[in-house]
C-alpha positions, 0 to 999 in steps of 0.5 A, spaced: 898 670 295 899 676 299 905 679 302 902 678 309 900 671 309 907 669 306 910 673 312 906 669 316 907 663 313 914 664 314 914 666 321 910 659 322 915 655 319 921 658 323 917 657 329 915 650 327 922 649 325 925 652 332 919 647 336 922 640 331 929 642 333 928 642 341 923 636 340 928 633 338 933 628 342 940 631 342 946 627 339 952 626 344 955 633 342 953 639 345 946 641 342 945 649 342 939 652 342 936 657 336 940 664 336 932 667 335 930 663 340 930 664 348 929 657 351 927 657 358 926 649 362 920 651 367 915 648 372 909 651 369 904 645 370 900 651 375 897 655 369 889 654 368 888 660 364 892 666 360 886 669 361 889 676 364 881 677 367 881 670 370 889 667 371 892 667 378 897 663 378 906 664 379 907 662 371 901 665 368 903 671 371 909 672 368 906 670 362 902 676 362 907 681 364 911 679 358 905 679 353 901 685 356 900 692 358 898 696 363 896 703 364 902 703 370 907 698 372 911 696 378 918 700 377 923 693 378 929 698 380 925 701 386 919 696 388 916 704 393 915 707 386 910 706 380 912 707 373 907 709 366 906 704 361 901 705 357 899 712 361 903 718 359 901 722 366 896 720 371 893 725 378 889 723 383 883 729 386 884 732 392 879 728 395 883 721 393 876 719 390 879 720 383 885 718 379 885 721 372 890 717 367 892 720 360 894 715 355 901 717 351 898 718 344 898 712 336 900 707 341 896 700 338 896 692 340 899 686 336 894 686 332 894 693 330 888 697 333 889 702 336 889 703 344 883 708 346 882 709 353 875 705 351 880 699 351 882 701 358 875 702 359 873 695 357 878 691 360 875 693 367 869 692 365 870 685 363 874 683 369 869 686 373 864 683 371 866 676 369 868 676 376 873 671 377 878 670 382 883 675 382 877 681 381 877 682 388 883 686 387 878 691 383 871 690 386 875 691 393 874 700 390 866 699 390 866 697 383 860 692 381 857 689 375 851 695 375 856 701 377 863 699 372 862 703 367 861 709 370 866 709 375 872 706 370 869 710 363 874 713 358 873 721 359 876 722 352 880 717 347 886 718 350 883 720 358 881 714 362 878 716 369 877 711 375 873 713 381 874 709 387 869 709 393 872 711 399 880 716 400 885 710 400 891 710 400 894 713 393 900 708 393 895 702 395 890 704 389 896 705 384 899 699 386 893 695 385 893 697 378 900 695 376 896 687 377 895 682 372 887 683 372 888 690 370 892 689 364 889 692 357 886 689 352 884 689 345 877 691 345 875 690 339 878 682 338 876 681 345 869 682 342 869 679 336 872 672 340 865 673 346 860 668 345 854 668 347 851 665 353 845 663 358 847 667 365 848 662 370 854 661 377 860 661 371 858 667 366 853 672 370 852 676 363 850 673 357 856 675 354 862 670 356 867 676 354 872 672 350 874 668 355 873 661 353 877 664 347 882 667 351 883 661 356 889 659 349 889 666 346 892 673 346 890 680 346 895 685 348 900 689 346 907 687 350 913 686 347 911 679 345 904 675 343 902 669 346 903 664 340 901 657 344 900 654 350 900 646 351 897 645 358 903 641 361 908 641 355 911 648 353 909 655 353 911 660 345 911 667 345 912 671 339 916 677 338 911 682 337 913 687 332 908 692 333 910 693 340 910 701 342 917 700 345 923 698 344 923 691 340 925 685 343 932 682 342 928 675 340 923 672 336 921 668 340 921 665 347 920 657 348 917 654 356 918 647 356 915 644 362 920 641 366 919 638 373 925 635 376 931 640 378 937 634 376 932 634 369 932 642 368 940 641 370 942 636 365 938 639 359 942 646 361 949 643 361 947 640 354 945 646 352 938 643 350 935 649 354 938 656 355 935 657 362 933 653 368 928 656 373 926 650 379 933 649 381 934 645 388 940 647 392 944 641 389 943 643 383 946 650 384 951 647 386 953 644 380 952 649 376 956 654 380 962 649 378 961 649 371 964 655 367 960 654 361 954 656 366 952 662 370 946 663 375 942 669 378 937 671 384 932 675 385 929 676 392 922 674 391 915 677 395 913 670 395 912 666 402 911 658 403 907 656 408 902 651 410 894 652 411 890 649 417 881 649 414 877 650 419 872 646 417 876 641 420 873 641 427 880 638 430 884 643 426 879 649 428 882 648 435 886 654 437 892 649 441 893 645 436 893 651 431 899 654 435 902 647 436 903 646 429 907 652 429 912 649 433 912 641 429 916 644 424 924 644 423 926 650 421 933 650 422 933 644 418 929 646 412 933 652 413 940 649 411 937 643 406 932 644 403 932 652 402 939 654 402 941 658 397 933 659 395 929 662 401 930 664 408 926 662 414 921 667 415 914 667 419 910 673 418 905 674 413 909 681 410 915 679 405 921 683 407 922 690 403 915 691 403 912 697 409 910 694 415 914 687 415 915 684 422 921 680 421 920 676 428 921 668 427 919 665 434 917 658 432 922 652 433 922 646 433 919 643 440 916 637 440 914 638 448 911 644 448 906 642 441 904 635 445 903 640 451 898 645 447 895 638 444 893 635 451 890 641 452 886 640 445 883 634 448 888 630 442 893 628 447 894 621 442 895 625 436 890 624 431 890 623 423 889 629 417 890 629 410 895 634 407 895 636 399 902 638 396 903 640 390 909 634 387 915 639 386 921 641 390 922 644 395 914 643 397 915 636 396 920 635 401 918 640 406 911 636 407 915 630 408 919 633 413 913 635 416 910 629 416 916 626 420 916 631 425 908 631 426 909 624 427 913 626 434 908 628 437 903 623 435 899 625 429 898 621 423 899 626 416 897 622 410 900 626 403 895 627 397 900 629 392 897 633 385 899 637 380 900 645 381 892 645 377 889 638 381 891 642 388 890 648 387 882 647 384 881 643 391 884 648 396 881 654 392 874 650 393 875 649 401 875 642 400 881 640 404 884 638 410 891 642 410 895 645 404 902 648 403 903 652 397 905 659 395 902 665 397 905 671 393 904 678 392 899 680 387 901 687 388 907 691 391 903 694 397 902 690 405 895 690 403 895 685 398 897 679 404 894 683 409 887 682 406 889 674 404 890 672 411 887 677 416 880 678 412 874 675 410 868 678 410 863 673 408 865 666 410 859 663 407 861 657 402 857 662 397 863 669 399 866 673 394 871 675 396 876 669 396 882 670 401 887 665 403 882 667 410 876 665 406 879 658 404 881 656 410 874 658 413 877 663 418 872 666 421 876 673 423 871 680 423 875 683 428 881 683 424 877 685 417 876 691 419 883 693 422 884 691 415 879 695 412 882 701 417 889 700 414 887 701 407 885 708 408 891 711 413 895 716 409 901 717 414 906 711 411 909 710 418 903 709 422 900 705 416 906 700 417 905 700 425 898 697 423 900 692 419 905 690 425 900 689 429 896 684 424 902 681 423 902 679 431 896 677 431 896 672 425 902 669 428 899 668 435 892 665 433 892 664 425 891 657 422 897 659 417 904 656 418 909 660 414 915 657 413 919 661 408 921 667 404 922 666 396 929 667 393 928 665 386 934 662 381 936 660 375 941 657 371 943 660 364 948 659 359 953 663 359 953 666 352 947 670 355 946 677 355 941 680 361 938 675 363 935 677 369 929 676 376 924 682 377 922 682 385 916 679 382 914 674 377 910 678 372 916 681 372 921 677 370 921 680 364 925 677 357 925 682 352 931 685 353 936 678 353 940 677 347 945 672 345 952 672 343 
């Protein structure tokens, strides 16, 4: 037997051994969590696929950014600047049509390849091609199936180049690229994973590209390996010793998919896990109280909000839109639900992010919604149905809701699901109303101005999938003031554009946004660096250590 295989058998062991202990049910004393081993209780039931080419969801995204590299990241310490990953330097030609990026040289995966400017090149040309939700963040600069690999092509090894089709913004082009989709993967173990298929709506290629592969698997190069994912169970990422930069402290990182806030405080004060990450506002009280824990919060770019279809011939009524806007109770969910994890916020830009419109003119008025009613032609109110996610603070958030729509007449029935039930429904337009979260997929205003204000295809067959499309807002004049925004290079008038959006969203749209996002967590006291980034795929655990 070989050295290799023997090493990986001891890693297997130890990460087995490590899974037993934390399966196991902990003795009256206080249990504590391996030393090599990161323990997080986390609410993960969102995850559909870890494929970077096809995931969009909160948890797989931080799943990636922990797993995967890119040519350029969001710089955490200063959300209006980008930072190198993979790419040593990067310039844009005088006409902003094209980005030239030079990869720092004897970089290579976890699996040992090494990383060419083909991988980039490949990695593109796949998420293009394979056409899933999230490639609209890179077809959005006239890339398609039949011009992919010339407008993303690799010049040289360790040059890449990629030409956009009109004179964006630099920033919102290089924000773009620090997304998920835009990860870099491992060619050659991509390729050797692909199989063959015959084209149809799913796969257009006769290739799949790895994805059916990639769906549990991993081929990256970040600070750690994806190790497995048991759908609703746990999550296991690996050290990954052939990282190019500096090590992670840890050798490994354990998820263990947890719903209830009380449960995930239990398990911290017991020590069974490490860290807590859906904490209601109770349960971080508690842990403030508690010298053995500590708690911290980033403020996230993520919005709550609740979303009308227009499909929906009662909901597609411009008065009973707005009078929806005026049955929430704000005030209350502001001082219970929320407190200490969000604050009340109404317009589509999360604070920190150029352009936002800190207006809140929705209250509750139950008179003034049963006035816009009358004038809907529903004076006696009428019945509609809400899919809401069962996690907190949704979950309350709809009931709360649900009481004060019953005010002015109007029935809600609640169709609860998990993260993946529901949003499979809503992303198929097949319902009447849903409350989620919305966040950024890139730090620029473009990525929720294109989601809420653009549609360019309302037909059920659209490609381009924004939170518009789903709801079958129907907005061509909005689309192009979208469209106008991109290609404004002076930064303050780029932002009044982006202001006058958001008025328009609030005045007319079939939105109903309710908060914006602080994420907390709970952790043991004896960790070291344990910290939110302002997104999720920047919730970065490589640097945490334990005493």
């Amino acid at each position: 037997m070989t050295m290799k295989m023997l090493n990986g058998r001891a890693r297997l062991l130890a990460t087995s051994a490590a899974l037993s202990l934390l399966m196991m049910t902990a003795p009256a004393a206080l249990a504590e969590t391996p030393k090599d081993t990161l323990v997080e209780a986390m609410a993960f039931d969102d995850i559909i696929t870890l494929d970077p080419g096809e995931a969009f969801e909160f948890s797989a995204a931080e799943m990636t950014g922990n797993t995967y590299d890119f040519l350029i990241r969001l710089d955490p310490a200063d959300t209006s600047k980008v930072k190198g990953d993979l790419a040593e330097s990067w310039t844009v030609s005088d006409d902003s049509l094209t980005y030239t990026f030079k990869l720092k040289p004897g970089l290579k995966f976890a699996s040992g390849n090494p990383i060419t400017a083909e991988d980039v090149a490949f990695s593109f040309e796949r998420a293009v091609k394979l056409d899933k939700s999230p490639a609209f963040i890179l077809t959005q600069f006239g890339l398609n199936g039949d011009n992919v690999t010339e407008k993303a092509k690799a010049a040289d090894e360790l040059t890449f180049v990629f030409t956009v089709d009109q004179p964006y913004a630099p920033s919102f082009v290089l924000n773009c690229l620090t997304a998920t989709v835009a990860a870099v993967l491992d060619k050659q173990l991509v390729t050797e994973h692909a199989k063959s298929v015959t084209p149809t709506d799913e796969y257009k290629y006769d290739t799949d590209f790895g994805n059916e592969w990639l769906k549990t698997n991993f081929a990256g190069s970040g600070p750690f390996k994806l190790r497995e994912w048991r759908a609703n169970e746990l999550v296991v990422l690996e050290r990954n010793d052939n990282y190019n930069g500096e090590k992670a402290k840890l050798a490994r990182v354990i998820y263990r998919h947890m719903k209830e806030s009380s449960g995930q405080r239990l398990a911290l004060e017991a020590g069974d896990v490490d860290v807590a990450r859906n904490l209601d506002p109770g349960d971080l009280d508690a842990i403030a109280k508690n010298a053995d824990l500590a708690a911290t919060s980033a403020p996230k770019t993520t919005l709550y909000y609740i979303s009308l279809n227009q499909k929906n011939e009662t909901l597609a009524k411009p008065e009973v839109r707005e009078a929806f806007k005026y049955l929430v109770d704000y005030d209350a969910i502001g001082s219970t639900l929320i407190k200490g994890i969000g604050e009340v916020h109404q317009t589509f830009l999360p604070k920190g992010v150029l352009g936002a419109l800190d207006e809140n003119p929705f209250e509750k008025n139950v008179a003034k919604a049963k006035e816009l009613l009358a004038k809907a032609g529903v004076p006696d109110g009428f019945t509609v149905t809400m899919d809401v996610r069962n996690t907190q603070p949704v979950s309350g958030i709809a009931e709360s809701f649900q009481q004060t729509l019953g005010e002015a007449g109007v029935k809600l029935e609640i169709i609860p699901g998990d993260g993946k039930q529901t949003l499979t429904k809503y992303r198929a337009r097949n319902h009447d109303m849903y409350i989620g979260q919305w966040g950024m997929d890139y730090f620029d205003p473009n990525s929720n101005a294109e989601t809420f204000t653009s549609n360019t295809d309302n037909s059920d067959e659209g490609k381009n999938k924004t939170l518009a499309w789903r709801n079958a807002w129907d907005v061509p004049d909005l689309t192009e003031k979208t469209k106008a925004a991109l290609l404004e290079k002076d930064s303050a008038k780029r932002a009044q554009m982006y202001e006058e959006l958001q008025k328009a969203v609030l005045e007319t749209s079939p939105f109903v946004v309710i908060f914006q996002q602080t994420e907390v967590a709970g952790y043991r006291a004896n960790l070291k660096e344990f910290k939110l980034g302002p997104t999720f795929d920047t919730n970065f655990v490589w640097s945490v250590s334990k005493d």
